[in-house]
DRENPADO-571947 format. One line per 10 residues: number of its first residue (from 0); for each residue x negated, y negated, z negated of C-alpha. Coordinates in nm, 4 decimals, decimal comma. Example, Ala and Ser with C-alpha at 12.3 -4.5 7.8 and 13.67 -1.06 7.14 Angstrom:
residues 2
0) -1,2300 0,4500 -0,7800 ~ -1,3670 0,1060 -0,7140
END
This chain:
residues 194
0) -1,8957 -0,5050 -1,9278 ~ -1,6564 -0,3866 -2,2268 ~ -1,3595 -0,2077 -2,0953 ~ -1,1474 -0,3385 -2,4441 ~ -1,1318 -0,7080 -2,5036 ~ -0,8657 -0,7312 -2,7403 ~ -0,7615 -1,0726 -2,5779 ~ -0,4739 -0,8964 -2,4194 ~ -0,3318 -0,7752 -2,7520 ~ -0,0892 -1,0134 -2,8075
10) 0,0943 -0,9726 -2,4605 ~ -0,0942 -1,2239 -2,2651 ~ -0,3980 -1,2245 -2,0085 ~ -0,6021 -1,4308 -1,8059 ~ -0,5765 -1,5417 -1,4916 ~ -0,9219 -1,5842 -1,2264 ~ -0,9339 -1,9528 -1,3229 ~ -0,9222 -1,8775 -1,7186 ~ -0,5656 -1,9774 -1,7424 ~ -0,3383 -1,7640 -2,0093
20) -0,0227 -1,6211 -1,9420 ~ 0,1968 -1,3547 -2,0451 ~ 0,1641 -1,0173 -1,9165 ~ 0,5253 -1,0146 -1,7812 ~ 0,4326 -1,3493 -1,5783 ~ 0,5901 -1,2795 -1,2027 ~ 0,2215 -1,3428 -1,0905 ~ 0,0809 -1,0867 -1,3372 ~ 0,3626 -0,8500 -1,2159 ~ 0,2224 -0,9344 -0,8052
30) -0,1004 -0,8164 -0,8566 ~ -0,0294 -0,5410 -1,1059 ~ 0,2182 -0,3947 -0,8520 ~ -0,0550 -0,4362 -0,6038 ~ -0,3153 -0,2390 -0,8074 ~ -0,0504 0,0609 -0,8511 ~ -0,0455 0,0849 -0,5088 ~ -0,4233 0,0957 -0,5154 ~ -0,3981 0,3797 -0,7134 ~ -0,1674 0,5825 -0,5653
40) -0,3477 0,4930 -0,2516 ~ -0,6569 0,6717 -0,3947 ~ -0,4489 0,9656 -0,5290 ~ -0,3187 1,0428 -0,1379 ~ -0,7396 1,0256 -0,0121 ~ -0,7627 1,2146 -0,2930 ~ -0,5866 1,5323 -0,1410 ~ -0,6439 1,4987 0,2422 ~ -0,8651 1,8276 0,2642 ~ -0,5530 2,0089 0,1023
50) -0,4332 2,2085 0,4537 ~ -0,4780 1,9716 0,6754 ~ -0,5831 2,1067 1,0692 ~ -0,7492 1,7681 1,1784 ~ -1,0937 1,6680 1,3468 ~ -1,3443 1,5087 1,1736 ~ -1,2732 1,2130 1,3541 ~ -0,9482 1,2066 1,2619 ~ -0,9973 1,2070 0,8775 ~ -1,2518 1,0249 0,9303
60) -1,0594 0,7163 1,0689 ~ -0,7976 0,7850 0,8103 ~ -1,0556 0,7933 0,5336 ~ -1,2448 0,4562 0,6482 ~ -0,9672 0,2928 0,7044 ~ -0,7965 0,3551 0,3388 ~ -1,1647 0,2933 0,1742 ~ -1,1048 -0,0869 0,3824 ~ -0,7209 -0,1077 0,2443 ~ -0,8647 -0,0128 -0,1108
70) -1,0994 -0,2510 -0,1073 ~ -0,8527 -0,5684 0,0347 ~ -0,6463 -0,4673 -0,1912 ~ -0,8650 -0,6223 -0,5175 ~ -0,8909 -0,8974 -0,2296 ~ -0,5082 -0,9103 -0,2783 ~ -0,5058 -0,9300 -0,6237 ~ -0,7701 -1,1964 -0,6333 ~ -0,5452 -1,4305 -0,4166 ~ -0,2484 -1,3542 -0,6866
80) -0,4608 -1,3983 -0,9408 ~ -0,5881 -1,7417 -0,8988 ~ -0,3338 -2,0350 -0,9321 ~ -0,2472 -2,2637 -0,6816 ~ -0,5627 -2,5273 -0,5902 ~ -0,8034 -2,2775 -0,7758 ~ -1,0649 -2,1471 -0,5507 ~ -1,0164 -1,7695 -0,4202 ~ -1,3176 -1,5790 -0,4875 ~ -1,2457 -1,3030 -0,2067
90) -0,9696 -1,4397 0,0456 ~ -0,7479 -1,2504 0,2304 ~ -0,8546 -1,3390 0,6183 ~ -0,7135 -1,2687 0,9559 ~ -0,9525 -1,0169 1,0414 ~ -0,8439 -0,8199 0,7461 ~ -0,4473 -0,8193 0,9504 ~ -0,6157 -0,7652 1,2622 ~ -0,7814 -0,4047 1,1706 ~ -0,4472 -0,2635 0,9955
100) -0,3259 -0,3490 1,3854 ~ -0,5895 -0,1971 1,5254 ~ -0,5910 0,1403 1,2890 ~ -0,2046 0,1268 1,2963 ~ -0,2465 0,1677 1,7078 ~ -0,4886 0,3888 1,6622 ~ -0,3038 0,6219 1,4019 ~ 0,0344 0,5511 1,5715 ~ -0,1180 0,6857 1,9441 ~ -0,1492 1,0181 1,7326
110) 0,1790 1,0956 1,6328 ~ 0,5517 1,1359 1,8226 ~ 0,7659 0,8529 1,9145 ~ 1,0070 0,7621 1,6329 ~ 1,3202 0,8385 1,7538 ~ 1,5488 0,8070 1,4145 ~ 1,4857 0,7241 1,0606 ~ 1,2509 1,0647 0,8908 ~ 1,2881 1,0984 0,5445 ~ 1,0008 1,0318 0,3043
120) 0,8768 1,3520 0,2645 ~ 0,5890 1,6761 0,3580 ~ 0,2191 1,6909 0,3105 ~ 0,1497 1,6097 -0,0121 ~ -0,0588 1,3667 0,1252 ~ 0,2005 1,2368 0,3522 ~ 0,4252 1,2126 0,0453 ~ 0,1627 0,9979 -0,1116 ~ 0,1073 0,7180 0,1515 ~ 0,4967 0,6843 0,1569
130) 0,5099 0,6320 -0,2099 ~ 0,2158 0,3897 -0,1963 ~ 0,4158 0,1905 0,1311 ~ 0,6804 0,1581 -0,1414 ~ 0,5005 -0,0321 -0,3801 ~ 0,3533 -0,2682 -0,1302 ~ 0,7264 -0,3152 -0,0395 ~ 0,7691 -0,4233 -0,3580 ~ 0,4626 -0,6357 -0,4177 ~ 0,5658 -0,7977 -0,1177
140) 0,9186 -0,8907 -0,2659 ~ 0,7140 -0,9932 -0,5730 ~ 0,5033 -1,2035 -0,3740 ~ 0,7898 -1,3422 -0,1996 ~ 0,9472 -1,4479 -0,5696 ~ 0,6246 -1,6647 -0,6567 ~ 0,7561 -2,0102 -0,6579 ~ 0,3421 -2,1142 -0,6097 ~ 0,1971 -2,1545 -0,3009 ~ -0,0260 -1,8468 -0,2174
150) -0,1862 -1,7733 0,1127 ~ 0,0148 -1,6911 0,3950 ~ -0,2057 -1,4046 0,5189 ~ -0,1558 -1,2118 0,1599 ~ 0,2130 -1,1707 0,3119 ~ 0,1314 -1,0561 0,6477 ~ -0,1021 -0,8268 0,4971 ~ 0,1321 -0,6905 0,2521 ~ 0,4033 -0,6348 0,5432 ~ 0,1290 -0,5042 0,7734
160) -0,0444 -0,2563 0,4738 ~ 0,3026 -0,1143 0,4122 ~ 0,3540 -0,0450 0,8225 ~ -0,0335 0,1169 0,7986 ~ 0,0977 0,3709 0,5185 ~ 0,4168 0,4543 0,6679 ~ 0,2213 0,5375 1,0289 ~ -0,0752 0,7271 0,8181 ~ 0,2140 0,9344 0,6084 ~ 0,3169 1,0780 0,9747
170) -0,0666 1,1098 1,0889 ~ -0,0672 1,3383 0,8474 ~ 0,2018 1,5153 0,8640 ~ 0,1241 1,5527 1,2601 ~ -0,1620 1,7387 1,1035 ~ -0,0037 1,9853 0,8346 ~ 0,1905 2,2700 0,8417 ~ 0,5153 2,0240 0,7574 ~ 0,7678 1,8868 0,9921 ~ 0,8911 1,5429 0,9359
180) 1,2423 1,5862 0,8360 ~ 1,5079 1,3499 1,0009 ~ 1,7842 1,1306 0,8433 ~ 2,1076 1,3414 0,8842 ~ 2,3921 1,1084 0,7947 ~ 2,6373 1,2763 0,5920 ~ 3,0217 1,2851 0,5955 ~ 3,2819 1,5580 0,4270 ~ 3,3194 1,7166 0,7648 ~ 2,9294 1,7959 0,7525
190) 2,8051 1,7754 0,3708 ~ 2,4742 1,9170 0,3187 ~ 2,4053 2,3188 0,2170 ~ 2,3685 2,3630 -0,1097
END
């Protein structure tokens, strides 16, 4: 397979069923979101062995479980990829919901209760997964826009994916040498040090 095609000069590309549209088609804009995440997905498993003081088990259920998300997440794409009455060729199922449930419990058991709102931030890869949970939010809100039909489960796993990432984001900092840092609301009486 060529990586270059040229068809996609001209600011248009092809959907699963053959279909042409333009590249800034809300559909288009679904799935690419959806593959950004991918990526920055990969870039977080990427640094995990950067000073981390976890079990093997422990990475190891982070690291299956991300190489599962990765791999739904083309299953994503496929399902906003094909138009509506076009045949999916790798659906999004309810088994794929039920193990984000089952490796959010898992992953969730792990760290302390959530008291108040923590601010995106610490490991590196910590800081990673909670960019990544923000671009599923927003493929989700892209999703959301289609005016197509598209599968319901390609919603709950969009919702579910971006709970996953915000749960592994404290795994790991539960793990590091970082504390998660809180939400301190701000007022004149109390403004932050500079």
């Amino acid at each position: 397979m060529r990586i270059y095609t040229r068809s996609g000069d001209s600011g248009e590309t092809s959907l699963v069923s053959g279909e042409r549209v333009q590249k800034n088609h809300l559909r288009v804009e679904a799935y690419g979101t959806v593959d950004e995440a991918n990526a920055v997905i990969g870039y977080a498993v990427s640094t995990v062995d950067q000073g981390l003081t976890w079990s093997l088990s422990d990475r190891k259920v982070l690291l299956t479980s991300m190489d599962d998300v990765q791999t739904m997440l083309f299953h994503v794409g496929s399902e906003l990829s094909t138009p509506t009455g076009k045949t999916v060729p790798w659906p999004v199922t309810q088994q794929a919901v039920d193990r984000l449930e089952k490796i959010i419990d898992r992953l969730d058991r792990e760290v302390p209760p959530l008291k108040q709102f923590i601010l995106p931030s610490g490991h590196p890869t910590a800081a990673a997964f909670h960019h990544a949970r923000t671009i599923v939010r927003r493929a989700e809100r892209l999703t959301v826009g289609l005016k197509e039909e598209v599968n319901p489960l390609v919603l709950v796993y969009l919702n579910r994916l971006s709970d996953l990432l915000f749960v592994a984001a404290r795994f790991v900092n539960t793990f590091s040498a970082y504390d998660e840092k809180t939400f301190q609301y701000i007022t004149d009486d109390n403004e932050a040090e500079e």
